[in-house]
C-alpha positions in Angstrom: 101.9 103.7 60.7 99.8 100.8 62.1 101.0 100.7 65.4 100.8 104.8 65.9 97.1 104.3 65.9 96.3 101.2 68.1 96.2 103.8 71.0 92.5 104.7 73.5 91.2 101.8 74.1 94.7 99.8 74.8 95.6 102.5 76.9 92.3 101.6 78.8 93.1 98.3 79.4 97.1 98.7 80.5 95.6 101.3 82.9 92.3 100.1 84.0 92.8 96.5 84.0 92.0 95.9 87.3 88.8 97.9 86.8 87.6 94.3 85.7 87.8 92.7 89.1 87.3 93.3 92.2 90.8 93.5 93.0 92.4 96.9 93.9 95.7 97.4 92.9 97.8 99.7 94.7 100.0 102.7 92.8 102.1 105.2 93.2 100.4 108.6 94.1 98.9 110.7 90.8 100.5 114.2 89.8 98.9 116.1 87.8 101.8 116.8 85.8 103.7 119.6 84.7 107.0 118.0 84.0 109.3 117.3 81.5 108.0 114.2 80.9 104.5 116.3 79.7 106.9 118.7 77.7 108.1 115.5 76.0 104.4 113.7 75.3 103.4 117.5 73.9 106.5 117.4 71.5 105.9 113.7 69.9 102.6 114.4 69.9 103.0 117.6 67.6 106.1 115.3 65.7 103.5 112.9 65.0 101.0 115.5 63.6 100.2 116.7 60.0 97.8 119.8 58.7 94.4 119.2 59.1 92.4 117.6 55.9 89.3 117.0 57.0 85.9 118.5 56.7 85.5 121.1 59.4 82.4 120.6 61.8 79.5 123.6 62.0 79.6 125.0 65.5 75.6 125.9 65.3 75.3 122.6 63.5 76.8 120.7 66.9 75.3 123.5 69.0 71.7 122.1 67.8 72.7 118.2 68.3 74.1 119.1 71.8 70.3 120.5 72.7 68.7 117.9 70.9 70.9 115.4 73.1 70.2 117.3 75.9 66.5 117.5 75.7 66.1 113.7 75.2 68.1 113.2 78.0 66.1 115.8 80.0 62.8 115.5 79.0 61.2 117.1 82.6 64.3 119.6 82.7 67.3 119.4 85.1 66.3 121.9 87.8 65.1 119.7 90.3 68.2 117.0 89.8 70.8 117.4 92.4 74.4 118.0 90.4 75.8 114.4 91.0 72.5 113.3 89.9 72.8 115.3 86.2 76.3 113.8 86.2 74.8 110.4 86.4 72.1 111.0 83.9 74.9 112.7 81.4 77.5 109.8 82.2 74.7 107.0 81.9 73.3 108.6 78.2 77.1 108.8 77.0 78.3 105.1 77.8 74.6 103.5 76.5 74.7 105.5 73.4 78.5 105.9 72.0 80.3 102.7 70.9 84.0 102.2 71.3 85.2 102.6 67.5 89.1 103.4 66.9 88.3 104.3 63.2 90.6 106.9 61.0 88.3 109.8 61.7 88.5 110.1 65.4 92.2 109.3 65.2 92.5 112.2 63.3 90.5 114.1 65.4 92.5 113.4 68.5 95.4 114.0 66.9 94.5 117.2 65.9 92.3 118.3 68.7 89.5 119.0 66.2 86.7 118.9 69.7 83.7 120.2 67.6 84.2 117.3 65.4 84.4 114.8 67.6 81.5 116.3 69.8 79.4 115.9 66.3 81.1 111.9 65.5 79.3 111.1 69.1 76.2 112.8 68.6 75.7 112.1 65.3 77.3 108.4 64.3 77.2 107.0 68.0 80.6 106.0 68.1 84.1 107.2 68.4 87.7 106.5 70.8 88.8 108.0 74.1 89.1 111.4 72.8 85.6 111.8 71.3 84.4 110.5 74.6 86.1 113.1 76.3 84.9 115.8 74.0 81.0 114.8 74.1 81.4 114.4 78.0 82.9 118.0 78.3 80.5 119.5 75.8 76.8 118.0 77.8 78.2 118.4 81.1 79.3 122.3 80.5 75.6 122.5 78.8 74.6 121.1 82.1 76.2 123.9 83.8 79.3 122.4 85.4 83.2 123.4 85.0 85.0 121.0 82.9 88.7 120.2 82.3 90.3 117.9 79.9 92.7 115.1 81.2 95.1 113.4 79.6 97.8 111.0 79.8 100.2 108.9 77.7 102.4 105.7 78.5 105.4 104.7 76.3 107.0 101.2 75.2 108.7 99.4 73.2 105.7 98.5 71.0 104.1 101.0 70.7 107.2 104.1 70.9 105.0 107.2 69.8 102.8 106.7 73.1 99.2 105.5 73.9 97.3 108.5 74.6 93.5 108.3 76.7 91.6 111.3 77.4 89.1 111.2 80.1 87.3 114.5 81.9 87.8 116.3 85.8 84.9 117.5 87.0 84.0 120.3 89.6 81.7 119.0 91.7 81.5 120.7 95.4 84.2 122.2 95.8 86.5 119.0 94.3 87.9 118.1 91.0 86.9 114.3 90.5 87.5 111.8 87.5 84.5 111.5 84.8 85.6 108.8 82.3 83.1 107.4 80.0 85.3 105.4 77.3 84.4 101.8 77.6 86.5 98.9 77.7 87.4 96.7 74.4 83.9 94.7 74.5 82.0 97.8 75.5 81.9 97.5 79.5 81.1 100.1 80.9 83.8 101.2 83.7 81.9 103.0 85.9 84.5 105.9 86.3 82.0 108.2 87.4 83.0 111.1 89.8 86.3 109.2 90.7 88.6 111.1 93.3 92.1 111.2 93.1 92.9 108.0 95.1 90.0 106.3 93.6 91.5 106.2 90.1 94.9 106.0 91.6 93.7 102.7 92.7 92.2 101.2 89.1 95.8 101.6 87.9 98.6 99.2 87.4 101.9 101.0 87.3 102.5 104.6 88.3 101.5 106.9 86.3 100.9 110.7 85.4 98.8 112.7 84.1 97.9 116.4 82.5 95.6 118.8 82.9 94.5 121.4 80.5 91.8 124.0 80.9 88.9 124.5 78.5 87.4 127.0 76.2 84.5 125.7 74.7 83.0 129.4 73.4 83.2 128.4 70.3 80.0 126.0 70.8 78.4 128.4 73.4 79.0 131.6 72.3 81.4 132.4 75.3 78.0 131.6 77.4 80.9 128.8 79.3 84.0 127.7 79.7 
């Protein structure tokens, strides 16, 4: 059981290790995957699943703490901020605010996919892994206005068989879909991937690698106001 849940932030350093240096690493080009291989991740990932426990999270309760959040981060308002420039101020608040912390609660939240939960972990304790990252990055920047989708990816070996999952955002900025990743690295550095494009991130990894893609509905915190 102990080795299932040493997964987000390893993940990040297998995959992003070269995000440390200057050094770019060259890969194999990124598919956004909808292959067997993705059928396979889906059908651990349910194997390794139980029924949901936990306390469930108050929609209007995280509704409040995402405008709380986003009025300290916004004191003047938004409007005049170009979009990359709301990114920035969204992906600067997360990654000085949230602290890397792989404790039992945000496993189970990843797990389960339990977003509002996680959305209210970062808001409300500060901390969290890769997944609660995603979820508070995907909840401010659709309260910011932009088009979200989840990303995820998993790698497999011998140590750890079940998989080491990492969630991260895609973004719709002009016209493109690029990267927005705010989970730190083991000691808390910040990354910096911000508004990646495809061969950006292609180029922070080590090994080839795929990914998937899932859109999101995130009515239940915004009363179907975005998605």
């Amino acid at each position: 059981m102990r080795k299932r849940f040493l997964l987000c932030a390893l993940t990040a350093v297998l995959l992003l290790t070269s995000c440390r240096s200057d050094e770019t690493v060259p890969a194999a080009e990124t598919q956004q995957s909808e292959t067997d291989a993705a059928t396979e991740t889906e059908e651990r990932k349910a194997d390794e699943t139980e029924v949901w426990t936990g306390a469930e999270a108050d929609p209007a309760e995280v509704r409040a703490l995402i405008e709380e959040t986003f009025a300290e981060m916004f004191p003047d308002g938004c409007d005049v901020l170009s979009e990359r420039e709301k990114a920035r101020v969204i992906y600067d608040w997360i990654t000085h605010n949230v602290y890397y912390l792989g404790d039992p609660d945000s496993r189970d939240f990843m797990f389960h996919d339990r977003f509002v939960e996680a959305v209210e972990e970062a808001l409300s304790k500060r901390h969290g892994n890769c997944y609660t990252y995603y979820a508070v990055s995907a909840a401010l920047l659709s309260r910011a206005g932009f088009e979200v989708k989840k990303a995820w990816s998993v790698l497999y070996d011998p140590v750890l068989p079940q998989g080491q999952y990492h969630y991260w955002n895609l973004v719709l900025m002009n016209g493109e879909w690029l990267h927005f990743d705010t989970t730190p690295n083991f000691d808390g550095t910040i990354l910096n991937n911000f508004l990646l494009t495809e061969e950006e991130i292609t180029a922070k990894h080590l090994m080839d690698w795929t990914y998937t893609v899932e859109e999101l509905d995130l009515s239940i915190l915004f009363d179907g106001e975005m998605s």
